[in-house]
ZAMARGU-4260 file (C-alpha; in steps of 0.2 Angstrom, whole numbers, plus 5000, padded with zeros to 4 digits):
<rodrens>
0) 5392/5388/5559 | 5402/5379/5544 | 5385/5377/5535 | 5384/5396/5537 | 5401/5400/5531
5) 5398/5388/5516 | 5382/5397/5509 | 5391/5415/5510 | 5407/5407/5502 | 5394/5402/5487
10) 5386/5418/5486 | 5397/5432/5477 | 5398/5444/5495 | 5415/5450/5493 | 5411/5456/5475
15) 5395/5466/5485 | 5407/5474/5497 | 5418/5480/5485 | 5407/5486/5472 | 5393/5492/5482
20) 5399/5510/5487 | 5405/5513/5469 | 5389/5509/5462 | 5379/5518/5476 | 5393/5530/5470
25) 5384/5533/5452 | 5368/5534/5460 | 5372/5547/5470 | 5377/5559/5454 | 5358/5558/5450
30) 5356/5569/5469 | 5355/5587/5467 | 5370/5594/5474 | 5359/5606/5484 | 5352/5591/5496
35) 5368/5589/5509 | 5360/5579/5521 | 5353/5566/5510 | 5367/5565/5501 | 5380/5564/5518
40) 5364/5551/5524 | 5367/5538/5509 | 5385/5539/5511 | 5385/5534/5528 | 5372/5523/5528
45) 5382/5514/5514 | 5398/5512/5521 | 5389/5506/5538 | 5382/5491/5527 | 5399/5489/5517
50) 5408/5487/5535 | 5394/5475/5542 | 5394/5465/5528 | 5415/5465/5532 | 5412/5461/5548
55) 5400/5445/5545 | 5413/5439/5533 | 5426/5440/5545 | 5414/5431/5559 | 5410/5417/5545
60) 5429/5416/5543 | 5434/5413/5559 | 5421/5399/5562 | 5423/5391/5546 | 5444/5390/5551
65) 5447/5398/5535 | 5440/5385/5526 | 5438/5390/5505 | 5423/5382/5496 | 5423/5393/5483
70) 5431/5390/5467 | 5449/5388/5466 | 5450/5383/5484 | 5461/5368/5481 | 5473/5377/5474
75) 5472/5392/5487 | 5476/5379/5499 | 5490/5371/5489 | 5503/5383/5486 | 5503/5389/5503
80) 5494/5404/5506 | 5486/5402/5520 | 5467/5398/5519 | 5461/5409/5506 | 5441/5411/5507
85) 5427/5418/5498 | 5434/5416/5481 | 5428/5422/5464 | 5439/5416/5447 | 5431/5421/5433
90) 5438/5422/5415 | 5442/5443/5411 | 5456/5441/5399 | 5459/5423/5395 | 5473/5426/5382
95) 5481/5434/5395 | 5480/5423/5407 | 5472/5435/5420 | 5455/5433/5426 | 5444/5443/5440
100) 5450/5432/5453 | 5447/5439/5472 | 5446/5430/5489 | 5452/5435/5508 | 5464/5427/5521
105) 5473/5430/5536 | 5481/5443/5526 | 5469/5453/5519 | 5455/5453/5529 | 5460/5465/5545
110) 5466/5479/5532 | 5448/5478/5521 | 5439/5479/5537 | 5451/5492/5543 | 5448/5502/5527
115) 5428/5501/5527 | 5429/5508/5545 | 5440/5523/5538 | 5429/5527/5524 | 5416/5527/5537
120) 5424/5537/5548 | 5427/5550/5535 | 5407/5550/5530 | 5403/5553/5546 | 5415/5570/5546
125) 5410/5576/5532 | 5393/5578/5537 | 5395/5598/5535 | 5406/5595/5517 | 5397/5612/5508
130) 5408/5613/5493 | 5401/5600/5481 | 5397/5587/5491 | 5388/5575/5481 | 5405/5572/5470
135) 5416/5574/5485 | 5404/5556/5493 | 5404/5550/5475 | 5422/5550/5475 | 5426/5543/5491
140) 5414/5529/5488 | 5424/5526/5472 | 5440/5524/5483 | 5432/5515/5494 | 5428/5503/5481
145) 5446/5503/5473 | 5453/5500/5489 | 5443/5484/5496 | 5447/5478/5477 | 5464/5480/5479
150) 5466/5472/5496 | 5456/5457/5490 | 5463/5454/5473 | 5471/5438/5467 | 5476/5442/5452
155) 5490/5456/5447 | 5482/5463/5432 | 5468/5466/5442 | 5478/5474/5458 | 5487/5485/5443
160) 5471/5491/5439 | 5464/5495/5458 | 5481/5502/5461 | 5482/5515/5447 | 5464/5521/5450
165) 5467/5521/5468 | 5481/5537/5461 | 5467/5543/5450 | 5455/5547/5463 | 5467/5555/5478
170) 5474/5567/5464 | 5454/5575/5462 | 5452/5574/5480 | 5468/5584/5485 | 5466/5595/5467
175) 5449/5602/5470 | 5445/5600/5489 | 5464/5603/5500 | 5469/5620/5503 | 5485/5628/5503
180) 5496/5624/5487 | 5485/5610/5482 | 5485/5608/5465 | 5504/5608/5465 | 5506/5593/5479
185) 5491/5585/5469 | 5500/5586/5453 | 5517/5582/5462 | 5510/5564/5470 | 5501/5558/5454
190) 5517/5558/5443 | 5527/5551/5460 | 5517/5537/5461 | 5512/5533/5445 | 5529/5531/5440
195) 5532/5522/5454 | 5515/5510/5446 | 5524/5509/5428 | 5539/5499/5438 | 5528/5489/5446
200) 5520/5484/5431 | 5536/5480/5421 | 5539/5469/5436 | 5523/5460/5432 | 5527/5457/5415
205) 5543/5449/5418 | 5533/5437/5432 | 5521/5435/5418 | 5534/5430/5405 | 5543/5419/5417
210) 5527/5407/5420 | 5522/5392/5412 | 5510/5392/5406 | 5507/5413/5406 | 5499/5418/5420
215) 5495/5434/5430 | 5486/5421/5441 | 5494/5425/5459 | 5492/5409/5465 | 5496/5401/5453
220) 5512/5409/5451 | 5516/5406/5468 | 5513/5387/5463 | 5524/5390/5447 | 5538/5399/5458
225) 5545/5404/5441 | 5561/5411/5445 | 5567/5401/5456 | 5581/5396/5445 | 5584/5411/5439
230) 5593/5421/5451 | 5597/5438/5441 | 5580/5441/5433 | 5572/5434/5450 | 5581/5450/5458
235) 5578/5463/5444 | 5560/5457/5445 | 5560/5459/5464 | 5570/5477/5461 | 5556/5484/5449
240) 5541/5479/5461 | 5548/5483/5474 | 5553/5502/5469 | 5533/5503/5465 | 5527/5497/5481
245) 5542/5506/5489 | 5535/5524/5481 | 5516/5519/5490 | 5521/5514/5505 | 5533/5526/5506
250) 5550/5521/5511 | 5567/5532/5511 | 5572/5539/5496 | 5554/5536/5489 | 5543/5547/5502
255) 5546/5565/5495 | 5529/5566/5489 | 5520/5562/5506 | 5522/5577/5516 | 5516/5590/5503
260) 5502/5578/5500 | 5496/5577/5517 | 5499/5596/5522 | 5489/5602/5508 | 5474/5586/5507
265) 5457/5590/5515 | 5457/5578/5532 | 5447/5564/5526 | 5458/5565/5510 | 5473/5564/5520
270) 5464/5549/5532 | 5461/5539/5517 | 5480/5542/5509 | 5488/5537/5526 | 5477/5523/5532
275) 5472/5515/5518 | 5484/5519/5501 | 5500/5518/5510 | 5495/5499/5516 | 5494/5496/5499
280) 5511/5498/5495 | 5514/5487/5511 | 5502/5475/5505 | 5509/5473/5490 | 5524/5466/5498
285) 5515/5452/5508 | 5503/5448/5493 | 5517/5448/5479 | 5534/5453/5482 | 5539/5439/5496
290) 5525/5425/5490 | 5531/5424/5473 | 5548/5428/5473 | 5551/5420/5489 | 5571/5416/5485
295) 5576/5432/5478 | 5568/5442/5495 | 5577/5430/5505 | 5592/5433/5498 | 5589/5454/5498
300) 5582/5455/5513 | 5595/5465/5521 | 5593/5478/5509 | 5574/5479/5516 | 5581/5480/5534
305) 5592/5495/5528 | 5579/5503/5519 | 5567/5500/5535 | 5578/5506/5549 | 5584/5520/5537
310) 5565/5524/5534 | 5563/5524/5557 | 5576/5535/5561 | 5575/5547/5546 | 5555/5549/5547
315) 5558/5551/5565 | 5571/5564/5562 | 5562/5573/5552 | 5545/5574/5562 | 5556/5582/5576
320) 5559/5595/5567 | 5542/5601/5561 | 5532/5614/5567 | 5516/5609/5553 | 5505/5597/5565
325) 5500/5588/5548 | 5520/5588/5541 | 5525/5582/5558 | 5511/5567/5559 | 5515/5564/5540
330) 5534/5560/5543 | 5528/5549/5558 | 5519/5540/5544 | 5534/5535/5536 | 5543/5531/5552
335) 5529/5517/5556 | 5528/5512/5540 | 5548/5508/5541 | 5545/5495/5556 | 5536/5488/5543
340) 5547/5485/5531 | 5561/5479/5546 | 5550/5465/5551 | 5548/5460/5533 | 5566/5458/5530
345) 5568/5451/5545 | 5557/5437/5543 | 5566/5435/5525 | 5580/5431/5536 | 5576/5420/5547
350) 5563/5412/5536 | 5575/5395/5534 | 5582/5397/5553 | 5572/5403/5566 | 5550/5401/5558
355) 5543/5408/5572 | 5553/5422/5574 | 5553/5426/5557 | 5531/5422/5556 | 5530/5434/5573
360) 5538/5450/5563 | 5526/5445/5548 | 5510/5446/5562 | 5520/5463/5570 | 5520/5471/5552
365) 5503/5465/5548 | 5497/5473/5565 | 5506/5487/5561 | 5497/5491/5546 | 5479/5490/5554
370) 5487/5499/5570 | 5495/5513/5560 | 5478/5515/5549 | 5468/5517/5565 | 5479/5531/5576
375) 5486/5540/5561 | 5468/5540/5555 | 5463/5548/5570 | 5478/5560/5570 | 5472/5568/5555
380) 5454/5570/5559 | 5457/5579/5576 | 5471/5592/5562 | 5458/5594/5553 | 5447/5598/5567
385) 5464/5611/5571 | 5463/5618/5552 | 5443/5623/5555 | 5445/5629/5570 | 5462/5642/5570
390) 5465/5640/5549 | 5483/5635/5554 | 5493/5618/5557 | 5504/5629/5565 | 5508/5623/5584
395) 5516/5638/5588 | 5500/5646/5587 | 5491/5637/5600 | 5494/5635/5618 | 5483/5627/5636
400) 5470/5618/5622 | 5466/5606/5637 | 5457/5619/5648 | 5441/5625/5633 | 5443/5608/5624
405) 5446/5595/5637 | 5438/5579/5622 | 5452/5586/5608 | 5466/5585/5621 | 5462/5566/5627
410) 5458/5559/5610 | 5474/5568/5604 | 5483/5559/5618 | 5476/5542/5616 | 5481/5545/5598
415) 5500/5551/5604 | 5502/5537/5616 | 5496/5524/5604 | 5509/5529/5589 | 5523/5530/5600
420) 5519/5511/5607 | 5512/5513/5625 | 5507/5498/5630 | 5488/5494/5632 | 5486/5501/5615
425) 5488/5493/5596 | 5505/5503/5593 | 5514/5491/5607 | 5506/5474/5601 | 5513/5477/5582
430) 5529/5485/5589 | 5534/5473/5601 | 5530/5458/5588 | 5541/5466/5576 | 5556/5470/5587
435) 5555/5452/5595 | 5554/5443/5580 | 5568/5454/5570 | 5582/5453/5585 | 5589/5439/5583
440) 5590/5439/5563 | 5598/5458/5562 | 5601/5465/5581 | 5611/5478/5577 | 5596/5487/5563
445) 5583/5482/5578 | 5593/5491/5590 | 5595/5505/5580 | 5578/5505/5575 | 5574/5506/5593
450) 5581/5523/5595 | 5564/5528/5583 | 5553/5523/5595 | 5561/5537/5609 | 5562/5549/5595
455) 5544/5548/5591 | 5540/5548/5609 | 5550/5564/5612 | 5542/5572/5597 | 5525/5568/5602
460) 5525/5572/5618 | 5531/5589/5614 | 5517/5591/5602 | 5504/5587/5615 | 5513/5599/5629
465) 5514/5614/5616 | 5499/5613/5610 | 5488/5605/5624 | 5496/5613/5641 | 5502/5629/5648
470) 5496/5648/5645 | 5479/5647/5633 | 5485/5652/5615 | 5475/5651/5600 | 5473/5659/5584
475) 5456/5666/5581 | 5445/5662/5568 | 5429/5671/5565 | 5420/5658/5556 | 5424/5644/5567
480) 5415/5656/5583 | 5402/5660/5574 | 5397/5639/5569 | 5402/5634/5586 | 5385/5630/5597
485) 5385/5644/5610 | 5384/5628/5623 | 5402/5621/5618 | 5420/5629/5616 | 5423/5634/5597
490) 5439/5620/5599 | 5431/5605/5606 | 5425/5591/5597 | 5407/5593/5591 | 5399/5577/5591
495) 5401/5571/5573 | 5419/5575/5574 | 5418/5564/5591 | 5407/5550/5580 | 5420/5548/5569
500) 5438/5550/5578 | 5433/5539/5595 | 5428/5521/5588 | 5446/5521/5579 | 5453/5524/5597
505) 5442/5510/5605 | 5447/5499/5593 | 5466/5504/5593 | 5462/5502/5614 | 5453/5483/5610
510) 5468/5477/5601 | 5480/5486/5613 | 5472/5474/5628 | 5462/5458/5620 | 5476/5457/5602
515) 5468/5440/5600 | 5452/5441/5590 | 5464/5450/5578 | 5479/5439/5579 | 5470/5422/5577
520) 5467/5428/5561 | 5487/5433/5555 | 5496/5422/5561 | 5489/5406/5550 | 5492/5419/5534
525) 5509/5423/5543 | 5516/5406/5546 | 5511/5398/5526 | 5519/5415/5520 | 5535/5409/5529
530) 5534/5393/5523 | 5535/5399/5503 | 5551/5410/5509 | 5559/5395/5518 | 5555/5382/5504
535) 5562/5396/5494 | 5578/5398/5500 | 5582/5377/5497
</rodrens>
């Protein structure tokens, strides 16, 4: 099996997966717009190969150990990254020091499978897209590209460059297919996170300009380690990127461009802006912020445990309050994505003193990511199955859902059980991982943030009970009883709707019950990140 991983490390497969859906993408412009079916067939059938080719990577991985025989692999090994595999380095800008460097570890490869499985999901529903479908493909398979090459990038001009594009192409998506005010949320989240992008990059330049020689290498600077002796600008370096990755993830004060965003983005729209772009922000923490600026994140790492538990209870908060099924799911969104940033700073913590604890919060939040992708990505598809069927996200409006569409009540409750951390499903593996490993560093933020998982419990549960049980309520809608099949209910799931909400379930259900495949995989990438922190903090 090594044999096999090292004649796919030689041959240039990651760049395949991340630039095949853009350039099927371009080929796709040449479709007449009229042919919906062949357009909605070459979408899928792409992102099915772009997610086998994902998952023979991951198999080749895991045999090989990790192994890199690529370019560059003595040096991925070196400076403590964790095996990083399938690498390409080729010169870009060489005055610049930055280059098209890519590769995949521990770290990155569960969120680029996760996103090729969303994208596909979202193919699949959009099936009956009827308003300009051949851009509305073309575009998604641009995201999709932008999104594997940002997840796989080892180089930070080059995760600049998918990050801002990753902006570009949500604003068109909510602009000209969402509903509602959508050109004003649209408007309102492009200028949110672009200005959160500009700080991010000012953060780059100072790493840049603190290397030696100039770099925007990641690796190498995470060999280089080039503030390590310079304490203030280490912090106002780590302050700057942090505020960018902050406004993408996004964190309290830094989310107020979320909710409108989701409420009024079409449902694959806002599948892809909660799965996928908001890990990026995330991501960007594991891949940048903590590896090379390991001493400045240890010594602020109780401002990330603020800002995370801050994040739990006022997300959660929030959600209660809702009456918009999207708003209400969105808020959840930055609730989980607060554990997140809890077991990061708690692993900056008790990087020096307690490693395993520290590297089990790292795994937790890393789970997190691919567990919140998977059930919040469901969650959205079955609203936007809501939105076609009653034109409302209103859960006031409906009522007893369970008796005509018994499917859309059970995938909505394996979705609801699984973001509030039942066990058996992905939300409790990446939950409890977090909470054990942050204890013993901050036990009073832990216990605090605790108090989310009951309120998102209470909130959900509400949801499913008001919308789902009791007298049969429902707002009518001529347009969805007149497409409905004469055989089903107008609100049950039709079957490409069931396509493409139940295989994120299984999976969220496959990691609930046998976490191990996935785990085997973080927890190397985990352990050599809290390595880099604890060497840091010497």
């Amino acid at each position: 099996m090594l044999s096999e991983v090292t004649v796919l490390s030689e041959l240039p497969v990651l760049s395949m997966v991340v630039f095949l859906p853009v350039l099927v993408g371009i080929g796709l412009l040449l479709v007449p717009e009229a042919r919906r079916r062949l357009v909605a067939g070459i979408w899928i059938t792409t992102t099915a190969v772009d997610l086998a080719l994902i998952v023979a990577l991951w198999i080749g991985y895991a045999a090989g150990g990790g192994r890199s025989t690529g370019a560059g692999a003595v040096a991925g090994a070196s400076s403590g990254t964790g095996a990083i595999a399938y690498e390409t380095n080729l010169a870009w800008m060489p005055t610049l020091g930055s280059g098209y460097h890519v590769g995949v570890d521990g770290l990155s490869l569960p969120l680029a499978a996760m996103t090729a499985l969303l994208f596909l999901a979202c193919a699949i529903y959009s099936v009956r897209q009827d308003h300009r479908p051949r851009t509305h493909a073309a575009l998604f398979l641009f995201l999709q590209t932008v999104s594997l090459g940002l997840f796989v990038s080892l180089d930070l001009i080059l995760f600049f460059v998918f990050f801002d594009l990753s902006i570009v192409g949500m604003y068109f998506i909510i602009a000209v297919w969402g509903h509602g005010n959508a050109a004003r949320s649209a408007l309102q989240f492009f200028l949110y996170t672009f200005i959160g992008s500009l700080a991010l990059l000012l953060g780059f330049i100072v790493l840049y300009l603190a290397s030696d020689p100039h770099t925007f290498d990641i690796v190498e600077l995470i060999r280089q380690d080039p503030l390590k002796n310079d304490p203030l600008v280490g912090g106002l370096a780590l302050l700057t990127i942090s505020i960018g990755l902050a406004v993408k993830t996004p964190t309290v004060p830094f989310h107020t461009w979320l909710p409108p965003a989701h409420t009024d983005a079409p449902a694959p729209g806002s599948v892809i802006l909660a799965g996928v772009l908001l890990k990026m922000g995330a991501f960007g923490f594991v891949r940048i912020a903590i590896p090379i600026l390991p001493g400045p994140w240890h010594s602020y790492a109780m401002v990330f445990v603020i800002v995370g538990v801050v994040s739990v209870l006022y997300g959660a908060l929030v959600a209660m309050a809702q009456t918009n099924f999207k708003r209400m799911v969105a808020y959840t969104s930055v609730n989980h994505m607060g554990y997140i940033i809890l077991g990061l700073g708690a692993a900056g913590l008790a990087a020096g003193s307690n490693p395993q604890a520290a590297n089990l919060a790292v795994t937790g939040a890393v789970t997190q990511m691919v567990s919140h992708g998977l059930l919040t990505g469901a969650l959205f598809l079955l609203a936007g199955v809501l939105f076609a069927r009653g034109h409302s996200y209103e859960m006031t409006e409906y009522g007893g859902l369970a008796g005509t569409a018994p499917r859309f009540a059970a995938l909505t409750a394996v979705a609801v059980f699984g973001s509030l951390g039942l066990p058996g499903l992905s939300g409790f593996i990446a939950e409890f991982q977090i909470f054990t490993g942050s204890l013993g560093a901050a036990p009073i933020p832990t216990a605090l943030a605790l108090l989310g998982i009951l309120i998102t419990a209470a909130l959900l549960l509400r949801m499913l009970a008001q919308v789902f049980l009791g007298p049969e309520r429902q707002p009518k809608s001529e347009a969805s009883e007149r497409d409905a099949p004469a055989a089903e209910t107008p609100y049950d799931l039709r079957p490409r709707e069931l396509l493409s909400v139940a295989p994120l379930l299984v999976l969220a259900v496959v990691i609930g019950v046998f976490p191990r495949f996935l785990l085997d995989l973080i927890e190397p990438a985990a352990r050599a990140l809290i390595a880099l922190v604890a060497a840091g903090t010497q």
